[in-house]
N, C-alpha and C positions, 0 to 999 in steps of 0.2 A: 729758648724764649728770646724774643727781640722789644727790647722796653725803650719807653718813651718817658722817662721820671723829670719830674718837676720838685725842687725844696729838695735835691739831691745833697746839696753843704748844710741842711739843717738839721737840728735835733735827733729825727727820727729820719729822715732823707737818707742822711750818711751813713746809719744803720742799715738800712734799705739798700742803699746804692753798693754798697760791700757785700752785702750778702748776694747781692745777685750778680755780682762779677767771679766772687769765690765760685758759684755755681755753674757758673759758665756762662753765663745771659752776655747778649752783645745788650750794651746799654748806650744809650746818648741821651745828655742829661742836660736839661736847658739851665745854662749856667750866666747867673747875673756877675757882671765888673764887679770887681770888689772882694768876692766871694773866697777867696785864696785858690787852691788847685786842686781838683779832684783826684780819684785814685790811678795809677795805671791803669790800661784798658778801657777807662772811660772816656765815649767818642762824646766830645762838648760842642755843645749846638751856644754860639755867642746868643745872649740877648735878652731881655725884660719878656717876663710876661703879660704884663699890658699892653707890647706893643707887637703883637702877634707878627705884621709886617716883617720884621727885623730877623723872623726866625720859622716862618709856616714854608718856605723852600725847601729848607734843612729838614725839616719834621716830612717834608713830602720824600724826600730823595732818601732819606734812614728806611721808611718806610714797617714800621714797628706792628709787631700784634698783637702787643701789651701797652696800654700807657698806665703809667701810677703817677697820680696828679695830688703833689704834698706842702705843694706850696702855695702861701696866704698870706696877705697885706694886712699889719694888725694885730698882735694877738697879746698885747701886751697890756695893762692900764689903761691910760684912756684911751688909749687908740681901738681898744674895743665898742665905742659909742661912738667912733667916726662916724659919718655919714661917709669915709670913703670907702668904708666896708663894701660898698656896693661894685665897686668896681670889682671885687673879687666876683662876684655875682656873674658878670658878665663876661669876665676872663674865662670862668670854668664852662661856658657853655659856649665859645668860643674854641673852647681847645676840644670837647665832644666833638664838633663839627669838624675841626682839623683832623681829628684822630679817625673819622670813618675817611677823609678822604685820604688819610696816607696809607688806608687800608688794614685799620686797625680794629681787632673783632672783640677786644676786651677793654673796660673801663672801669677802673679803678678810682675813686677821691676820698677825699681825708674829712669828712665831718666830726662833729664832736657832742657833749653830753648836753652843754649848752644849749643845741635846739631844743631839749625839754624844757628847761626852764627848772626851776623850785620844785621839785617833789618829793622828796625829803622820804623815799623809798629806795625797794630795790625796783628797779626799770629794767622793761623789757622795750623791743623795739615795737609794741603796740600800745605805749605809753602818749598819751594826746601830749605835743608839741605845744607851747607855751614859752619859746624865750625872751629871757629881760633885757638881754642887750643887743645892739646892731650885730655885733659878731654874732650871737647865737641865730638871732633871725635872717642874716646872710649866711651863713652855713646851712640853713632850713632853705632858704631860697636855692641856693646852688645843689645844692643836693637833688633838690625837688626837678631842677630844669635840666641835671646829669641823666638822669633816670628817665624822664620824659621823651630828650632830645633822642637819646641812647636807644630807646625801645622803638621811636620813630624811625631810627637807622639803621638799627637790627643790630648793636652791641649789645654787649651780656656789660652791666655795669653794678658794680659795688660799691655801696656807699657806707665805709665804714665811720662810726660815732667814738672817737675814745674817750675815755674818761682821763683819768688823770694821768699823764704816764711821768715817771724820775728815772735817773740813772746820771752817771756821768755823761758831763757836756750840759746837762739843762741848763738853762736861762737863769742867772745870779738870782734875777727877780722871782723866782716863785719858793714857794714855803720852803723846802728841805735844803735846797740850796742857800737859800739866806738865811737858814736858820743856823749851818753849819757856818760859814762865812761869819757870820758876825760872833759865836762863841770862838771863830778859833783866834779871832782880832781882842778875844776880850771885853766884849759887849754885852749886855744883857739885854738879848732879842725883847723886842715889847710884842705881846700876844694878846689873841681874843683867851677869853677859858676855853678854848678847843675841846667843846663838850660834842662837835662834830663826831660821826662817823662816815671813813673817805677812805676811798675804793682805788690806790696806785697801783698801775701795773710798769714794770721794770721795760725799757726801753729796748733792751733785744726781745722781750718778748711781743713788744708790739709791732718790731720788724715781722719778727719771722710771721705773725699773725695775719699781717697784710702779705708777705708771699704765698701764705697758704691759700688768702683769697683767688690771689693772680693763678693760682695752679689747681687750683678746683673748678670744675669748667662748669658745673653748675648753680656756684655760688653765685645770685645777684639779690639785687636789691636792698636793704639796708641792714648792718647789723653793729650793734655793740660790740666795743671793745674795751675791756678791764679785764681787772684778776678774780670778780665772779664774787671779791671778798673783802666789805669795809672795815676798816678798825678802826676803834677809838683815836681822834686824831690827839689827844693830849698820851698816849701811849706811845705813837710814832714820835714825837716832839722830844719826849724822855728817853727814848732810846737811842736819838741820836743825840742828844748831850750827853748819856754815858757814854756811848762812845769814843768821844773826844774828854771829859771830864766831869765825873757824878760832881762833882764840887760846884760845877756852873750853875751859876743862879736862871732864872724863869723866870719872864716878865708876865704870865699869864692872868689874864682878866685885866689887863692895864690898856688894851685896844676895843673896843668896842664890836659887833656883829652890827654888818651892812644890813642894810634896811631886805633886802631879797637874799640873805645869808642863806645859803643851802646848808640843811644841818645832815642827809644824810644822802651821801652818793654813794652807789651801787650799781653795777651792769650786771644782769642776768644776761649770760654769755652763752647759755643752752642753744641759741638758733646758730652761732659762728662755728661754735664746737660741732654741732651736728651735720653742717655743711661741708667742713673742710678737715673735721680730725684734730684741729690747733687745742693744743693745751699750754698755759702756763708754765713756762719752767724753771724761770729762777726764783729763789727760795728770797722773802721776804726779808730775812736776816743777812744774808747771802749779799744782794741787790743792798742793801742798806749801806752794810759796810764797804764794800766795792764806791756807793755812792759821796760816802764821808771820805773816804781815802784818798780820792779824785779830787774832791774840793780841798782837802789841809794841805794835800800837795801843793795845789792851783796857789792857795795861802802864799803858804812859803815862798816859792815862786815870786811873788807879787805882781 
């Protein structure tokens, strides 16, 4: 396999970007200044994704017959209600049209739960679209014009939806990660009553999920991606403060639920599975601890 990966230094990239070198994948990874270094073996194409000029030479001369496209402007706070979400819009159907012409027959991008919107079910990918913020409805646009552009070209393209994914390396900012952070500093995290049920899948398993797509040659079109299984998120919340200390106090019911609060996410994961074989495989407990032990390190550290 010869890949064309984009968001290679992020979260889930660098997952990605590893497992397909262990495999043997020639890889060239468009790599933004700043980013640190990628892994041996990986061939780095310099340059921004928005300024495709700087780097569509490079993508023509590798000449790839995978691209996995995992990288997004925004995904954090309010930069999710930018209006410059939009530029990612345009980036991704920019880089379809570079990928047919460096002769590339598979397409891969990273959407997310978000283009549903609120549905406070379990979701399958025939669930009507409805999202509340620019991220969700620019991942629904991109999606939309990968799939289009793709079928006009004659790519096979995948557009996978995650739900929530954790593991070591996630983002300080999101729940499990700050919630561990802040008891292990001695804080008492302030929470909604997390009478939520939410649906995390462990972050190798979301690699390997997207290599299963890249190598099933009949996978296309949209599918979810989670672990198929919500929990109570005030269960999740307790489990990692025992983990670090049953002692630690809980600020639950002291923050409030957002006005579009989704109370229950779920992916019904039966169309991924049935396409490519991908099952779940780290064990909730497993992935948890792996996750708290990542962060008290990082702690100590400082």
């Amino acid at each position: 396999m010869k890949v064309f990966l984009t968001g290679g230094s992020g979260f889930i990239g660098s997952r990605v970007l590893e497992r397909l070198l262990a495999r043997g994948a020639r890889v060239a990874a468009l790599w933004r200044p700043g980013r640190g270094e990628p892994p041996p073996g990986t061939q780095v194409i310099r340059g921004d994704l928005f300024v495709p000029s700087d780097w569509a030479s490079s993508l023509m001369e590798f000449g790839p017959d995978t691209v996995i496209h995992l990288a997004w402007k925004g995904v954090l706070g309010a930069a999710r209600n930018d209006p410059d979400q939009t530029l990612n819009v345009h980036a991704t159907a920019e880089l379809v049209k570079l990928s047919h012409r460096a002769g590339a027959k598979t397409w891969i991008g990273l959407g997310s739960q978000a283009e549903y919107g609120p549905c406070n079910r379990r979701v399958d990918e025939q669930q009507a679209t409805n999202p509340t913020t620019l991220y969700g409805a620019s991942k629904l646009a991109a999606g939309w014009l990968a799939r289009g552009v793709s079928a006009r070209l004659g790519l096979r393209c995948a557009w996978v939806r995650l739900f929530s994914a954790y593991g070591p390396g996630d983002d300080p900012s999101w729940l499990i990660p700050s919630l561990i952070l802040a008891l292990a500093e001695g804080r008492r995290p302030a929470l909604t009553r997390c009478e939520q049920l939410w649906d995390y899948i462990h972050v190798d398993d979301v690699a390997e999920a997207i290599l299963a797509v890249a190598g099933a040659e009949t996978a296309e079109g949209v599918f979810n991606l989670g672990s198929g299984r919500a929990r109570p998120l005030r269960e999740i919340v307790l489990r990692v403060r025992d983990l670090i200390d049953p002692s630690l106090p809980l600020g639950f019911g002291e923050l409030p639920y957002r006005p579009d609060q989704v109370m229950h996410l779920e992916a019904n994961i039966d169309r991924l599975q049935q396409a490519t074989g991908w099952q779940p495989r780290v064990e909730w407990e497993t992935g948890l601890k792996q996750t708290v032990e990542w962060f008290l390190e990082r702690s100590r550290r400082g």
